[in-house]
N, C-alpha and C positions, 0 to 999 in steps of 0.2 A: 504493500500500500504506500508506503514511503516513495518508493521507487516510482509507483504512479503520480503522486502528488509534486515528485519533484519536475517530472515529466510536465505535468500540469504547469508547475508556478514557470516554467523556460521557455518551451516550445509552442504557440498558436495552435498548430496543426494537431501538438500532444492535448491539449487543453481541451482539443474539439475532441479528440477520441478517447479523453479519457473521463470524460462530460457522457460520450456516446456509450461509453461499458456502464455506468452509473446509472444509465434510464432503465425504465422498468419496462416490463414488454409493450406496454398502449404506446410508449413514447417511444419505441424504436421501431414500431408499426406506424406510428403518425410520420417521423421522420423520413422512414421509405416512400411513403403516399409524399409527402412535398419534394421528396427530390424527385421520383418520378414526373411530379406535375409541372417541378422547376425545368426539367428536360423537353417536356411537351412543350411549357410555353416559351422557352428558348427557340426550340426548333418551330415554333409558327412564328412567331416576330422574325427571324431571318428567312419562311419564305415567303412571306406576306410583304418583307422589304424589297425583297428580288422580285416579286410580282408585282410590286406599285414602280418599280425603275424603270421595271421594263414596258408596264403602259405608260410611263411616263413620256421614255425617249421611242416608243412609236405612236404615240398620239402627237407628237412634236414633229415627226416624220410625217405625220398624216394631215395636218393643220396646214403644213409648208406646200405639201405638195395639190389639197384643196383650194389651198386659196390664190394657187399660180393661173388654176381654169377659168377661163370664163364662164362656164355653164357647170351647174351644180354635180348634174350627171356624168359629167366628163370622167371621171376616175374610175366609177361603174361600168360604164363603157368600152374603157381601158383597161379594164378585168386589173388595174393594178392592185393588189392587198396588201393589207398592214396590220399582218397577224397580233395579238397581244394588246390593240388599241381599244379602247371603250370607245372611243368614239367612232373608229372606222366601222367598228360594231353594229351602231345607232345607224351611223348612213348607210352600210351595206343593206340591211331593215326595211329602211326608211328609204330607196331606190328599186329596191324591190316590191314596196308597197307602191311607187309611184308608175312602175313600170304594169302593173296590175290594172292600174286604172286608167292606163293610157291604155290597157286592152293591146298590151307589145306580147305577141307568142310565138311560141320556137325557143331554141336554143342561144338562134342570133343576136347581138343586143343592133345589130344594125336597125331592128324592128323599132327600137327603141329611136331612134336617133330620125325615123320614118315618121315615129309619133311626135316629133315638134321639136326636137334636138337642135338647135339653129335654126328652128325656122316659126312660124308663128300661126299654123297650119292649127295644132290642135292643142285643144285650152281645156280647164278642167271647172267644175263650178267647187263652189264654197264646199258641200257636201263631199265632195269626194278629197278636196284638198284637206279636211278639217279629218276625213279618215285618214290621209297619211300623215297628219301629225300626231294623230292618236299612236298611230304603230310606232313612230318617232317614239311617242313618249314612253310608252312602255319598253320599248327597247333599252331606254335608259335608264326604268327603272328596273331592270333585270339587269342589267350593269352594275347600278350599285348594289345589288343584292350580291350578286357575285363576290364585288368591290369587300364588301363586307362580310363573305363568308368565313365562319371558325373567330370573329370578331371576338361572339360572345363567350366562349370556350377562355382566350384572354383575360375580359374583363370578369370572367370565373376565379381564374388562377388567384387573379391581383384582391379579389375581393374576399376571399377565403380562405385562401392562404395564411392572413393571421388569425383567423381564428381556430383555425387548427393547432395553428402552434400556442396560441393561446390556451387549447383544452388539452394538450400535451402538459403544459406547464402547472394549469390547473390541478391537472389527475396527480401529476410526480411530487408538488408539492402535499397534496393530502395523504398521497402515501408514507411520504420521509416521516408527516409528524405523526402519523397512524404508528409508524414503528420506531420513533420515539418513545411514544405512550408504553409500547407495548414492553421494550428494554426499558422504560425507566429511568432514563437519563437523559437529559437536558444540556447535554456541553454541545456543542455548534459543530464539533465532530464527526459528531451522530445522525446529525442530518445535511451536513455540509455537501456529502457525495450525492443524495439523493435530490436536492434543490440545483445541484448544478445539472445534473441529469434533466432536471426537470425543465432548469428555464432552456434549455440547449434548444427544445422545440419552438420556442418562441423567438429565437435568432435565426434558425433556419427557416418559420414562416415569413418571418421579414423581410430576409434574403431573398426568396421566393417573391414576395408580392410587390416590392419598392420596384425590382424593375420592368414587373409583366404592367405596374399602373403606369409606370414611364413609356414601356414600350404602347400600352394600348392609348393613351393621350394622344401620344406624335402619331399612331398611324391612324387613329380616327379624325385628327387633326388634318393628316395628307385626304382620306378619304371623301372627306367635307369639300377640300377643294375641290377633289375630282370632279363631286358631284355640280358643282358650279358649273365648273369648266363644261361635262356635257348639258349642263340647262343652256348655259349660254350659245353651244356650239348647236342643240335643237333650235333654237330662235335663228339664228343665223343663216342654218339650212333653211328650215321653213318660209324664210323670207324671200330666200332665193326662190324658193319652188315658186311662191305665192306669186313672183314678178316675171318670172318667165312662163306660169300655167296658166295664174289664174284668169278666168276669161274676165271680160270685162263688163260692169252692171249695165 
C-alpha cells in the first residue's frame, strides 16, 4: 500500500491508476461506459469535421462555378456535379423538378434546353413555379437533417456525461463511509483510498463532457450557417427561375 501511495503522491498517470484499483465495481463499470462514450464522441466530432470541410470546399466549388452561367440550368445541363455539396444537392432537386414541369422527356437534357433554355419560347405560371420551390425547399431541409445527423448522440455524451460520473462519485463515497462505520475507525486513512476511487468518476465524466459540449457548440455553430447559406442560395435560385420562366400576368 505504501508502494501505491507513493506511486500516487509522484506520478499523474500512477495517481489515475491507483485512484482506478481503489473504485469499487459501479465505479469501474461507470468509468468503462465514459470512456467508451469518450471514444464515440471523439470519433463523430472528427467525422462530422471532415464532412462539414468537405461540403464546405465543394459548395464553394459549386457557388463559383453557378454563378459564372448565365442561365440557372446551365450546370444541369452540363451534367457537371459537385459530389459532397448541400447545395449542388438542392439544385440538382430543384432542376429536376423544373425540368418536370417544363414537360422535358428522354434521357437528353437537350429537351430541356428545347423547353426555353435561351430562348423565351416556354414560361411556367405561378403554380407550377411555386411547386419547384416547394421541392427546393425541402431538398434543403433534408440537407440539414442530414447536416445534423448523430448531432444529438453528441449533445448526449456532453450532457450526461457528468452525471454519471457524478453517480460514480456519489455510490464510492457512501460506500468508503459504509465501511468506515463498519471497521470503526475514523482516521482519513480508512476512507482516503475509497473517496479517491470515488471522485476518479467525476474527472473522467468531465473529461468526457467539456469537450463533446465544445465540440457540439462549434459544429452546431458551422451547421447554423450552412443552413443560411442554403436559405439564401434557395432564394437566389428561385429568383433566377422566376425571371427566366415565369410567364408574365
Amino acid at each position: 500500500m505504501q508502494t501505491g501511495l507513493n506511486v500516487f503522491s509522484v506520478s499523474p498517470v500512477g495517481s489515475v491508476w491507483f485512484a482506478m484499483m481503489q473504485s469499487n465495481l459501479a465505479g469501474k463499470v461507470i468509468v468503462a461506459v465514459l470512456f467508451g462514450g469518450s471514444i464515440c464522441a471523439w470519433t463523430l466530432m472528427v467525422t462530422k469535421v471532415r464532412e462539414l470541410l468537405q461540403a464546405s470546399r465543394s459548395s464553394r466549388r459549386f457557388l463559383a462555378a453557378y454563378r459564372k452561367e448565365a442561365h440557372p440550368a446551365s450546370l444541369f445541363l452540363k451534367r457537371q456535379r459537385f459530389d459532397g455539396s448541400p447545395l449542388y444537392a438542392i439544385y440538382d432537386k430543384a432542376c429536376n423538378a423544373l425540368g418536370a414541369a417544363l414537360e422535358a422527356r428522354g434521357p437528353d437534357t437537350d429537351d430541356l434546353f428545347m423547353g426555353g433554355v435561351g430562348t423565351s419560347q416556354s414560361t411556367l405560371g405561378k403554380v407550377r413555379v411555386a411547386s419547384v420551390r416547394n421541392i427546393a425547399e425541402r431538398a434543403m431541409a433534408d440537407q440539414a437533417l442530414l447536416l445534423e445527423n448523430h448531432m444529438g448522440l453528441l449533445a448526449t455524451a456532453a450532457s450526461t456525461a457528468p452525471f454519471l460520473g457524478l453517480l460514480g462519485t456519489v455510490w464510492g463515497v457512501m460506500e468508503a463511509f459504509g465501511g468506515m462505520a463498519v471497521k470503526g475507525s475514523a482516521m482519513l486513512s480508512a476512507v482516503a483510498p475509497g473517496i479517491s476511487g470515488a471522485l476518479l468518476t467525476t474527472v473522467v465524466g468531465l473529461l468526457v463532457a467539456l469537450p463533446s459540449a465544445v465540440g457540439y457548440n462549434m459544429l452546431s455553430d458551422k451547421i447554423r450557417r450552412f443552413s443560411v447559406e442554403m436559405d439564401n442560395f434557395v432564394e437566389e435560385l428561385m429568383s433566377s427561375v422566376e425571371c427566366q420562366y415565369l410567364e408574365e400576368p
